[in-house]
N, CA, C and O of each residue as an XYZ file, in Angstrom:
316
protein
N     113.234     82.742    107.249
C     113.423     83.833    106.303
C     114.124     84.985    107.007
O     113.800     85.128    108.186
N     115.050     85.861    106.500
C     115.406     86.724    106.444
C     114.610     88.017    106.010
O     113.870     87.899    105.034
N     114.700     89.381    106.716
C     113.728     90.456    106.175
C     115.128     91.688    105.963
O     115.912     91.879    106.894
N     115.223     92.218    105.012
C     116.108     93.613    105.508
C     114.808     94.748    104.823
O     113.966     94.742    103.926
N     115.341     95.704    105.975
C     113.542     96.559    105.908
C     114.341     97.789    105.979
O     115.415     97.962    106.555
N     113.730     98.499    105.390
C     114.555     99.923    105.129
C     114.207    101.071    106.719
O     113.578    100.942    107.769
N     114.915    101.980    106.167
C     114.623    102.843    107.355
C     113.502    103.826    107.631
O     113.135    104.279    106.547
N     113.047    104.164    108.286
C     111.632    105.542    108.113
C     111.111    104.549    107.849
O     112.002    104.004    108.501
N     110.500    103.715    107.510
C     109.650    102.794    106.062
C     108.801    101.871    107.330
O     109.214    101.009    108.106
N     107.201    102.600    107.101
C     106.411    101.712    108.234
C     106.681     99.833    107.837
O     107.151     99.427    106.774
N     106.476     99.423    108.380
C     106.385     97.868    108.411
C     104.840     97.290    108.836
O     104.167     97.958    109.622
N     104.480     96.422    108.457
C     103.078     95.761    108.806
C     103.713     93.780    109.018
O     104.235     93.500    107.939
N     103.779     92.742    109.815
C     103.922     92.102    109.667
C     102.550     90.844    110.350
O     101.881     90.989    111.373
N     102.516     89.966    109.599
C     100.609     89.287    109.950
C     101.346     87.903    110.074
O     102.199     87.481    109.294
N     100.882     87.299    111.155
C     100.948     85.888    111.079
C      99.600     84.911    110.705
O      98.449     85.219    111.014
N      99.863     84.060    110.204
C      99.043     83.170    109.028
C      97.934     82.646    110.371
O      98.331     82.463    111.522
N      97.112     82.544    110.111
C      96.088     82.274    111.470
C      95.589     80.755    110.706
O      94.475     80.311    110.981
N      96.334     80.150    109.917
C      96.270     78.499    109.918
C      97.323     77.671    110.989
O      98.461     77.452    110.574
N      97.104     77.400    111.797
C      97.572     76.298    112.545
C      98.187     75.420    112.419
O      98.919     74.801    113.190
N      97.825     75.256    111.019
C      99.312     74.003    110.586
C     100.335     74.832    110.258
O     101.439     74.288    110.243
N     100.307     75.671    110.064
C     101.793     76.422    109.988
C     102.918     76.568    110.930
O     102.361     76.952    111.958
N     103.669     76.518    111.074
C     104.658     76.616    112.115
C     104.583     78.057    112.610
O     104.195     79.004    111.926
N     105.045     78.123    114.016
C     105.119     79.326    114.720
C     106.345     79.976    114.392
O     107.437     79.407    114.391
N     106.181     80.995    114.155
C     107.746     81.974    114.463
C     108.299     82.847    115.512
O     107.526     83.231    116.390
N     109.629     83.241    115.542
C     110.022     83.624    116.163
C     110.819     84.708    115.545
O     111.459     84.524    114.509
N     110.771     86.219    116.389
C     111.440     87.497    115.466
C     113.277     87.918    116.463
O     113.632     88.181    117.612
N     113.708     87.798    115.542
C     115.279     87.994    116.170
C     115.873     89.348    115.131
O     116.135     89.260    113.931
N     115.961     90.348    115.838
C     116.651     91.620    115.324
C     117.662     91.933    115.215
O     118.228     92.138    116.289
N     118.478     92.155    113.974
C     119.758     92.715    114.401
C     120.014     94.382    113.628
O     119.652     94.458    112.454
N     120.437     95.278    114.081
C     120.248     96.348    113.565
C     121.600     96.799    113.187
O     122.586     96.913    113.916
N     121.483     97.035    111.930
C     123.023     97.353    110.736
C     122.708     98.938    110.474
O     121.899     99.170    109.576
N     123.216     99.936    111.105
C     123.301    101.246    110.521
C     124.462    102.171    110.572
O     125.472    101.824    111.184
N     124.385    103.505    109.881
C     125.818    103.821    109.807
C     126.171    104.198    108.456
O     125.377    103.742    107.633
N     127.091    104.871    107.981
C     127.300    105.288    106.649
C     127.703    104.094    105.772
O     127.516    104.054    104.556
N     128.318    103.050    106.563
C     128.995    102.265    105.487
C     127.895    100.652    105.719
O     128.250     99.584    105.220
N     126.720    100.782    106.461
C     125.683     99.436    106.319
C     125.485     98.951    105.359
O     125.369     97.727    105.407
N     125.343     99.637    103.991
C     124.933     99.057    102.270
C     126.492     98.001    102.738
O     126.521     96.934    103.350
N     127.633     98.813    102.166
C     128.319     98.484    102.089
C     129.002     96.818    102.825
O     129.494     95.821    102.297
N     128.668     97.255    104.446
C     128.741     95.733    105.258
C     127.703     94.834    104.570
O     128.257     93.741    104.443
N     126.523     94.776    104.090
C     125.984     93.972    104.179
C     126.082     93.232    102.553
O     125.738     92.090    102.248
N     126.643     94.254    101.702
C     127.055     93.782    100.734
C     128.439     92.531    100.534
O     128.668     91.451     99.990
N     128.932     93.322    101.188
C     130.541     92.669    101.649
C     129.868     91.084    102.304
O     130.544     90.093    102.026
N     129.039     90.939    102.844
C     128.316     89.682    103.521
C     127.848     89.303    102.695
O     127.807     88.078    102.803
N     127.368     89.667    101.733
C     126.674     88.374    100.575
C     125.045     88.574    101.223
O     124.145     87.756    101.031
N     124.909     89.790    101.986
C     123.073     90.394    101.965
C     122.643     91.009    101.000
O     123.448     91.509    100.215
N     121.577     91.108    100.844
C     120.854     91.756     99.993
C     120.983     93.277    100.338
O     120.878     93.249    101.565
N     121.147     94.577     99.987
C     121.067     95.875    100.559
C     119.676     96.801    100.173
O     119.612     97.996    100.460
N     118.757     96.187     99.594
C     117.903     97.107     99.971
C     116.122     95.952    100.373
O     116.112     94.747    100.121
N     115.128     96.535    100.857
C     114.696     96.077    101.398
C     113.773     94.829    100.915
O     112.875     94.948    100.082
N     114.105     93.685    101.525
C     113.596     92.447    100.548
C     113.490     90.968    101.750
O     114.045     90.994    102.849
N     112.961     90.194    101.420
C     113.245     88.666    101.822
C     114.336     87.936    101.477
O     115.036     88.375    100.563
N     114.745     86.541    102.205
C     115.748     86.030    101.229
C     115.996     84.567    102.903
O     115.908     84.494    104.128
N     116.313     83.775    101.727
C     116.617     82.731    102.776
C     117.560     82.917    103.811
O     118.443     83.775    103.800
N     117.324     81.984    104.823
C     118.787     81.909    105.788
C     119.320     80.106    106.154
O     119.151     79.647    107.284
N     119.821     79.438    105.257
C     120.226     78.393    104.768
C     120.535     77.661    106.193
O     120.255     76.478    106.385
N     121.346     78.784    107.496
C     121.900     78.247    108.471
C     121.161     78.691    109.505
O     121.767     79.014    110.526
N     119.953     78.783    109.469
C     118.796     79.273    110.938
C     118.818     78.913    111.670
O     118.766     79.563    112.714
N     118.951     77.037    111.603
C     119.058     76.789    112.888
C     120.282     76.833    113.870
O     120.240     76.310    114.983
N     121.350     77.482    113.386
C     122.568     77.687    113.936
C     122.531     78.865    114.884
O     122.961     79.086    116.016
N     121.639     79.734    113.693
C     121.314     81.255    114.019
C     120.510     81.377    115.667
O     120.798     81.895    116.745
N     119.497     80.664    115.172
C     118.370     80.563    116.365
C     119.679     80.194    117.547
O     120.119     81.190    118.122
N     120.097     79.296    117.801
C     120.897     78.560    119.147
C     121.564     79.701    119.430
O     121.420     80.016    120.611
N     122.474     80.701    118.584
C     123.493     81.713    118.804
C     122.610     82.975    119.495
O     123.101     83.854    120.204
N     121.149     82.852    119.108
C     120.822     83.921    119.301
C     120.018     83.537    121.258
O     119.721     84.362    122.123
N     119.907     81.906    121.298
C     119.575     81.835    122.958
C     120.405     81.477    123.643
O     120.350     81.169    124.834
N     121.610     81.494    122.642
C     122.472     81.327    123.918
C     122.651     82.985    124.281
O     122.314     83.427    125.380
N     123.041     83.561    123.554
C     122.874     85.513    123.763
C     122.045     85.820    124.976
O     122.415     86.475    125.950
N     120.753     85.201    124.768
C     119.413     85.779    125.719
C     119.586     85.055    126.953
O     119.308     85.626    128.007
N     120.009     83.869    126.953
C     120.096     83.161    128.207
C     120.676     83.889    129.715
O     120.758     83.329    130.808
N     120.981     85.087    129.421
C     121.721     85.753    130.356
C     120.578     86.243    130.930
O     119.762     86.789    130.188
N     120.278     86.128    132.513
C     119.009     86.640    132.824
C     119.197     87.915    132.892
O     118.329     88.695    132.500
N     120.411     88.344    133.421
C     120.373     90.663    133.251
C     120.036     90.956    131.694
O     119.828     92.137    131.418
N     119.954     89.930    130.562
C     119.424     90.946    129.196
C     118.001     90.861    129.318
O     117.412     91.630    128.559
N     117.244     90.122    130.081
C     115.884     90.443    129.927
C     115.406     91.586    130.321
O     114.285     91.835    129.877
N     115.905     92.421    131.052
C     115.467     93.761    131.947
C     116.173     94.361    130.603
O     116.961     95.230    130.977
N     116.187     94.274    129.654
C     116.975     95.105    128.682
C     115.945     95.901    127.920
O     115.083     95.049    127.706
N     115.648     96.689    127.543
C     114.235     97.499    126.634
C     114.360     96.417    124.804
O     113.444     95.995    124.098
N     115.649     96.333    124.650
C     116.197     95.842    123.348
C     115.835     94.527    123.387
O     115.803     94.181    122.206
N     115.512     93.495    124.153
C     115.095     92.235    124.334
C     114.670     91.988    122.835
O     114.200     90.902    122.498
């Protein structure tokens, strides 16, 4: 799943404490700026704050370790 979460706007997020559920993993990307509605519209996102599938995750996930695989981003605060 996909989250777009507004700004100022506390967040609470709970993981399901059943075991058969699959584990997750949280990957951030941060869209701000005067024209963010706008980019994320232009992308075919949702612009205000909601769920929504991500059809190509597992593409996503690989793009996002190959990113991390660099051992100097772990000393990064942004990790």
């Amino acid at each position: 799943m996909g989250f777009i979460l507004a700004p100022d706007v506390r967040q609470s997020f709970h993981v399901s404490e059943d075991t058969s559920q699959p584990k997750w993993e949280q990957f951030w990307i941060m869209i701000d700026g005067t024209n963010a509605k706008k980019y994320l519209a232009d992308a075919g996102f949702p612009t205000e704050a909601s769920f929504f599938e991500i059809p190509y995750h597992e593409k996503l996930k690989t793009f996002f370790h190959f990113l991390f695989r660099d051992a100097n981003y772990f000393d990064c605060d942004d990790y």
